[in-house]
VOLUM-30264 format. One record per residue (C-alpha): x negated, y negated, z negated; residue in one letter. Coordinates in Angstrom, 3 decimals. Layout:
# VOLUM-30264
node x = X	y = Y	z = Z	res = A
...
//
This chain:
# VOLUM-30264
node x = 49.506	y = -42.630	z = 21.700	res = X
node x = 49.644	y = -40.675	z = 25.026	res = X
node x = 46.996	y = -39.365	z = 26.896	res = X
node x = 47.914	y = -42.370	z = 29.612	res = X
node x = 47.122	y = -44.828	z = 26.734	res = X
node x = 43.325	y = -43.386	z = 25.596	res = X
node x = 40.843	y = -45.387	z = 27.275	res = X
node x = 37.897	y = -43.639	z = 29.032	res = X
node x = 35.869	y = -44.600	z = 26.389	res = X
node x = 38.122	y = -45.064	z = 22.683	res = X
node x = 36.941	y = -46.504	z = 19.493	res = X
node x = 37.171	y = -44.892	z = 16.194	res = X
node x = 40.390	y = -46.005	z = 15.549	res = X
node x = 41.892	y = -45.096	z = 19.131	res = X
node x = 39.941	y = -41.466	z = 19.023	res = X
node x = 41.981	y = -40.880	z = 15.579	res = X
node x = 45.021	y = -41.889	z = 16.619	res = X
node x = 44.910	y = -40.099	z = 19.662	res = X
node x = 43.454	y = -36.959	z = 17.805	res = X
node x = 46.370	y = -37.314	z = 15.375	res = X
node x = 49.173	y = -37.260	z = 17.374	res = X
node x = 47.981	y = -34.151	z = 19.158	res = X
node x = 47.208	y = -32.191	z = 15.653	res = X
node x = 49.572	y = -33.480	z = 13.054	res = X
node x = 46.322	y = -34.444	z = 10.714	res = X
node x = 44.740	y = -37.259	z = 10.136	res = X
node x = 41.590	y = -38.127	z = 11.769	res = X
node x = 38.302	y = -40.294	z = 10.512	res = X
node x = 35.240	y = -40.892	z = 12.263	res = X
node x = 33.117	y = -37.807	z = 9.787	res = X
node x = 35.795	y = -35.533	z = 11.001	res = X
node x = 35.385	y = -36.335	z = 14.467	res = X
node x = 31.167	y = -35.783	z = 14.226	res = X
node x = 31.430	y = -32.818	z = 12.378	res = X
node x = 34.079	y = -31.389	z = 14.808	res = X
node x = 31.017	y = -31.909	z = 17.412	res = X
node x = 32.379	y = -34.571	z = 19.383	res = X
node x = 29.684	y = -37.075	z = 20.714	res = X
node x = 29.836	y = -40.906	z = 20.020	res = X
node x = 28.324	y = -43.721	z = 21.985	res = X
node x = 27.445	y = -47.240	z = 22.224	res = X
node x = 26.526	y = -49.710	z = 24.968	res = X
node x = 22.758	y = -51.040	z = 25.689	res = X
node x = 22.322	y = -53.790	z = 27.545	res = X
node x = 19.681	y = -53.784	z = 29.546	res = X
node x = 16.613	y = -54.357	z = 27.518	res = X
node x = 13.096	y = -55.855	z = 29.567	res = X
node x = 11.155	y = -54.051	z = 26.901	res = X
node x = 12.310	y = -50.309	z = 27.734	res = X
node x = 12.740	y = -50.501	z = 31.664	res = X
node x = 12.641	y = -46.927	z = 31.615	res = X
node x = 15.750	y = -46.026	z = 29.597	res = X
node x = 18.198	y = -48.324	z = 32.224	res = X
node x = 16.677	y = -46.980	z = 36.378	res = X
node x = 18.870	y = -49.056	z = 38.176	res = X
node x = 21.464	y = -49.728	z = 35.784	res = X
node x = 20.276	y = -53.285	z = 35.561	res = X
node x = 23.827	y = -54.300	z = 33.357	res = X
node x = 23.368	y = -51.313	z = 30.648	res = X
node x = 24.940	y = -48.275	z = 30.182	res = X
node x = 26.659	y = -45.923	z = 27.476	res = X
node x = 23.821	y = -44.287	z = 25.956	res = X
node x = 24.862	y = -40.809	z = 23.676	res = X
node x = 24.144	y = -40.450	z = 19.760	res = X
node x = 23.170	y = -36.789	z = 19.795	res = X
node x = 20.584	y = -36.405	z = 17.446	res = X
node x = 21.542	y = -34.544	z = 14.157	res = X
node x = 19.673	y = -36.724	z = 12.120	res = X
node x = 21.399	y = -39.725	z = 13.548	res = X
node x = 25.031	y = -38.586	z = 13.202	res = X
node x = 24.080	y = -37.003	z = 9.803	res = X
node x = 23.228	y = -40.532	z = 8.598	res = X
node x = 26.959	y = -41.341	z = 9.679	res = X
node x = 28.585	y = -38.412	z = 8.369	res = X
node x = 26.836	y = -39.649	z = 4.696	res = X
node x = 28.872	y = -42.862	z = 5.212	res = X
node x = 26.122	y = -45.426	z = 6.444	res = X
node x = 27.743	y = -48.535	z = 7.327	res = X
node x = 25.568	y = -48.831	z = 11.134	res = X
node x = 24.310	y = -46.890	z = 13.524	res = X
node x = 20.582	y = -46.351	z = 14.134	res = X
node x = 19.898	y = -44.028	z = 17.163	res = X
node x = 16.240	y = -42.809	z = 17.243	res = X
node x = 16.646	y = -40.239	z = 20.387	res = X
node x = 18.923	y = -40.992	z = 23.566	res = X
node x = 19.349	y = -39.929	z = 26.954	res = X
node x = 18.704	y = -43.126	z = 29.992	res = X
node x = 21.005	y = -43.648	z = 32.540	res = X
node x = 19.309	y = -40.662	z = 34.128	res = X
node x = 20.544	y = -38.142	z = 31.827	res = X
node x = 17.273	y = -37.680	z = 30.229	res = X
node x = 16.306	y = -37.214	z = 26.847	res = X
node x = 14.359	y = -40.193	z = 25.615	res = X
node x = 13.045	y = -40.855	z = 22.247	res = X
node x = 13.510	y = -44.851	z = 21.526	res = X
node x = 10.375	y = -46.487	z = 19.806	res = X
node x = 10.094	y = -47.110	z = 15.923	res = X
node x = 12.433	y = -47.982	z = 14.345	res = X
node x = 15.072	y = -47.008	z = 16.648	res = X
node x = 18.309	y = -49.211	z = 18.322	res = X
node x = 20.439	y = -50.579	z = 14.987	res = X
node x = 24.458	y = -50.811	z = 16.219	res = X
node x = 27.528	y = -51.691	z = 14.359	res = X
node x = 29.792	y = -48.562	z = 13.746	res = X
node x = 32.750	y = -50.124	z = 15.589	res = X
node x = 30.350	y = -50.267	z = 18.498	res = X
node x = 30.757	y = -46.421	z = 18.904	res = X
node x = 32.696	y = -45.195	z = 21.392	res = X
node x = 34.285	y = -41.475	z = 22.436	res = X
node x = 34.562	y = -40.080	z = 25.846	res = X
node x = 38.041	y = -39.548	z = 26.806	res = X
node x = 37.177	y = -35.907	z = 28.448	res = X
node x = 35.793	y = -34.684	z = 25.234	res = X
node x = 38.798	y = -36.025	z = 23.286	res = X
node x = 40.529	y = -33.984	z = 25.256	res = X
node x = 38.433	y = -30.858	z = 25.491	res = X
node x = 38.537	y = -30.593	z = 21.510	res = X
node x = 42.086	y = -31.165	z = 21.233	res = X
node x = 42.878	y = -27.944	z = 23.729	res = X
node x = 40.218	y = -26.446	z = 21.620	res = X
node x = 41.974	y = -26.591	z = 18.657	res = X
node x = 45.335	y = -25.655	z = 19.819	res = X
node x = 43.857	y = -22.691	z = 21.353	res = X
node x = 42.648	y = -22.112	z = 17.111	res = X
node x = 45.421	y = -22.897	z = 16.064	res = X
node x = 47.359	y = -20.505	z = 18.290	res = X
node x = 45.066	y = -17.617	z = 17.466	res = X
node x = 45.667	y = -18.140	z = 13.853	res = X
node x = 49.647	y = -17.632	z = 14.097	res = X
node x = 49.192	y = -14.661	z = 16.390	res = X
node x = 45.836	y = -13.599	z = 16.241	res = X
node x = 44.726	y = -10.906	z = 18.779	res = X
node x = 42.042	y = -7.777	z = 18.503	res = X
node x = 38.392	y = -9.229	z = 20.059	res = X
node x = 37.216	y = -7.314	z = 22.858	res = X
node x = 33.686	y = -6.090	z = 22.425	res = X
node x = 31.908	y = -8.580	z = 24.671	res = X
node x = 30.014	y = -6.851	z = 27.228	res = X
node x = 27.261	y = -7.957	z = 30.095	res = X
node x = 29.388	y = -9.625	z = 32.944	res = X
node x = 28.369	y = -9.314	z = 36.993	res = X
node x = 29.610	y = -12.429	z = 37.114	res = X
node x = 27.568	y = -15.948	z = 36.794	res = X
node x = 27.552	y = -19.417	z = 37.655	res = X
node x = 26.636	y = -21.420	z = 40.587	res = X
node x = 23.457	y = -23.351	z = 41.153	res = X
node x = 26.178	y = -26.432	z = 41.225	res = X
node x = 27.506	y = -25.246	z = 38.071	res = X
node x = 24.264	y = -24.888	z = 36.364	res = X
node x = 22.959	y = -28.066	z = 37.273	res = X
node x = 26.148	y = -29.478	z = 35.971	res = X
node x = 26.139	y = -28.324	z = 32.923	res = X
node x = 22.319	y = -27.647	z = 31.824	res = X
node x = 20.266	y = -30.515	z = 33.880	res = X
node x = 18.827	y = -33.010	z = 31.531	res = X
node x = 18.568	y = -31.301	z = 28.539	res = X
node x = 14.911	y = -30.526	z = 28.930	res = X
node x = 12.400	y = -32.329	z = 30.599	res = X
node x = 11.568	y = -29.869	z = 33.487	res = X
node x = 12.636	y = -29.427	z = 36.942	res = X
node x = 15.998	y = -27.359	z = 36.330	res = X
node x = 16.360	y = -26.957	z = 40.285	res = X
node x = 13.044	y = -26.297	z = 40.858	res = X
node x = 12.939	y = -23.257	z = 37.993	res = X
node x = 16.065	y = -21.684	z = 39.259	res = X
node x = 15.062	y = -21.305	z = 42.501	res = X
node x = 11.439	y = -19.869	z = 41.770	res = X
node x = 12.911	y = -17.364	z = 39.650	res = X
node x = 10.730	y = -18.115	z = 36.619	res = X
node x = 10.823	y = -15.671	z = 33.644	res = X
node x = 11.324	y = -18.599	z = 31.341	res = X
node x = 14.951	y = -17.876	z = 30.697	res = X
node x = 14.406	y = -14.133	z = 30.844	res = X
node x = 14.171	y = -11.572	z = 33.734	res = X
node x = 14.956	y = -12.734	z = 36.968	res = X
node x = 14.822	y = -16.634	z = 35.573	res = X
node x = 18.648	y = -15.398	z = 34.283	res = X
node x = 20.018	y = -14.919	z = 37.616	res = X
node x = 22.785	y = -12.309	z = 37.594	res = X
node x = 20.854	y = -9.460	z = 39.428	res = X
node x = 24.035	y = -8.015	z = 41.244	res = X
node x = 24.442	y = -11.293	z = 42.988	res = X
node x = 20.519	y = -11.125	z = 44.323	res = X
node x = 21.089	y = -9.024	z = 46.869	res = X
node x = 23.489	y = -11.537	z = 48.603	res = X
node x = 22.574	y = -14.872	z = 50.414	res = X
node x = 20.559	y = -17.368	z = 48.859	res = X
node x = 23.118	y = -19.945	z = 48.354	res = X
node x = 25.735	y = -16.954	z = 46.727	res = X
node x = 23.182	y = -16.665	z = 43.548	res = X
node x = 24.616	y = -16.665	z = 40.365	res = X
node x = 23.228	y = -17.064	z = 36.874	res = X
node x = 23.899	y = -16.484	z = 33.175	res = X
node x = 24.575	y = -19.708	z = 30.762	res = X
node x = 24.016	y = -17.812	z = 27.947	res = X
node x = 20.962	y = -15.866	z = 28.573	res = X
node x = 20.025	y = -19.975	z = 30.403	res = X
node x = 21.141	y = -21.509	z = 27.629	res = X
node x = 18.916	y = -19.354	z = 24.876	res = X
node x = 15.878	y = -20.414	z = 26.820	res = X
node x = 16.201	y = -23.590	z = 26.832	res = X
node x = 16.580	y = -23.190	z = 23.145	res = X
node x = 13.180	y = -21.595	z = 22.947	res = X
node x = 11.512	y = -22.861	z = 24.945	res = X
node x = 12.041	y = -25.997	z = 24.792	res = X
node x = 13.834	y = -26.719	z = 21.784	res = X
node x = 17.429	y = -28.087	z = 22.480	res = X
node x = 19.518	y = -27.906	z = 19.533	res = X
node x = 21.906	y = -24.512	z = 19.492	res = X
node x = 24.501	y = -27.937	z = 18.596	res = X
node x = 23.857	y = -29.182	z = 21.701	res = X
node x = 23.955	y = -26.331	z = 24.001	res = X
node x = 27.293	y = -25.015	z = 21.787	res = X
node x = 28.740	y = -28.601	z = 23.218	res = X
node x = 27.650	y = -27.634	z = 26.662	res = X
node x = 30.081	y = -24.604	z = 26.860	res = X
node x = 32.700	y = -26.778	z = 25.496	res = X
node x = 32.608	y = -29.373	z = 27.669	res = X
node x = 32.889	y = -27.865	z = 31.453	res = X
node x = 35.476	y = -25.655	z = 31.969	res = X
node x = 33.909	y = -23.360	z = 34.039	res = X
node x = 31.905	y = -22.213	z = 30.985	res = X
node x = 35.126	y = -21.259	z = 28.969	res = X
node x = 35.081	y = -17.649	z = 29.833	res = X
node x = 31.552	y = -17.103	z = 28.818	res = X
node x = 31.921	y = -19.223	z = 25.343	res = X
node x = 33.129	y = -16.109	z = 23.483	res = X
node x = 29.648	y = -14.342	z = 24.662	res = X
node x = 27.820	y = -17.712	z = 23.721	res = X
node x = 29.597	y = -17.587	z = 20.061	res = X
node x = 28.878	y = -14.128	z = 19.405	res = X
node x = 25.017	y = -14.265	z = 20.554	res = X
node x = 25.263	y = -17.488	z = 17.882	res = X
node x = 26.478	y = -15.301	z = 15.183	res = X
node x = 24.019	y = -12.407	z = 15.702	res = X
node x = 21.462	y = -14.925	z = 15.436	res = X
node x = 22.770	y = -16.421	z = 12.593	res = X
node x = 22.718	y = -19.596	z = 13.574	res = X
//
């Protein structure tokens, strides 16, 4: 299967494939949680949880994130039950009791993550054959946009991500993480850390180190700082 074939969003059987022919190893659906890759499934719009759907009045493609829902699929359940989501606004939202019950062949991949991992493991792979001294990692002037960080970090905690940033709270560490070089330029030339971001919204708010590890492999303008993100990882033994 090329990458022309994959749909946006594949099924187990078309993520495998697809994972397959760009490896050389076969692919199930436990190797494809445990490699971190996110699955999904389609709501329809449901009268009884308004909330979860905005204006998205036909449904939407809600992520499985939770690591007690994907553990119970890793153990080999035979459906899907999904107790914590994000709505159609990107927000977390925990579902009520007893949770949303789907058929595994319901789940669906994102193309764009598909893809992500499998340059993710060649770039392993690579570093195996011919593996090269690591650099000692050291604080960067360099950041990330506002843009960038809104990308990449809104909706993973239920605050006002725009708002914080531009206050300059101390709840992702001095100077609300912003690179302190860059606050001596203009306003809109800010720049701030993802790591030293990233670790507060850890602990302060509790999103999974899982999650947040997904974030930097996801957007591509977080792959130079995902070296610094796996070191701080291992130093806090997570």
């Amino acid at each position: 299967m090329t990458i022309k074939d994959l749909p946006y969003r594949a099924t187990i059987e078309e993520a495998c494939q697809w994972l397959g022919s760009q490896t050389t190893t076969t692919w199930t659906l436990v190797h494809l949680l445990e490699n971190g890759l996110t699955p999904y499934v389609w709501l329809d719009f449901d009268a009884t949880m308004p909330e979860l759907f905005g204006n998205a009045n036909g449904g939407y493609p809600a992520p499985i994130f939770l690591k007690e829902d994907t553990q119970r699929l890793i153990d080999g359940s035979p459906d899907v039950l999904m107790t914590i989501t994000k709505d159609v606004d990107n927000i977390v939202s925990r579902l009520p009791t007893p949770g949303i019950h789907k058929d595994v062949t319901e789940l669906r991949f994102l193309k764009k993550d598909l893809q992500k991992l499998a340059k993710q493991l060649q770039r392993q792979k690579a570093a195996e054959v011919a593996p090269q001294p690591i650099a000692n990692v050291t604080e960067s002037q360099d950041g990330i946009s506002k843009a960038q960080v809104l990308l990449a970090f809104s909706g993973l905690a239920k605050i006002n991500l725009e708002s914080s940033l531009e206050s300059a709270l101390a709840l992702f560490g001095d100077e609300g993480a912003r690179v302190k070089s860059s606050t001596k330029k203009a306003k809109n030339k800010i720049l701030w850390n993802p790591v030293t971001l990233a670790l507060g919204l850890n602990d302060l708010y509790k999103v999974p180190m899982q999650r947040l590890t997904k974030v930097f492999q996801t957007h591509d303008f977080l792959d130079a700082w995902e070296a610094e993100w796996q070191q701080t990882l291992e130093l806090l033994d997570f």
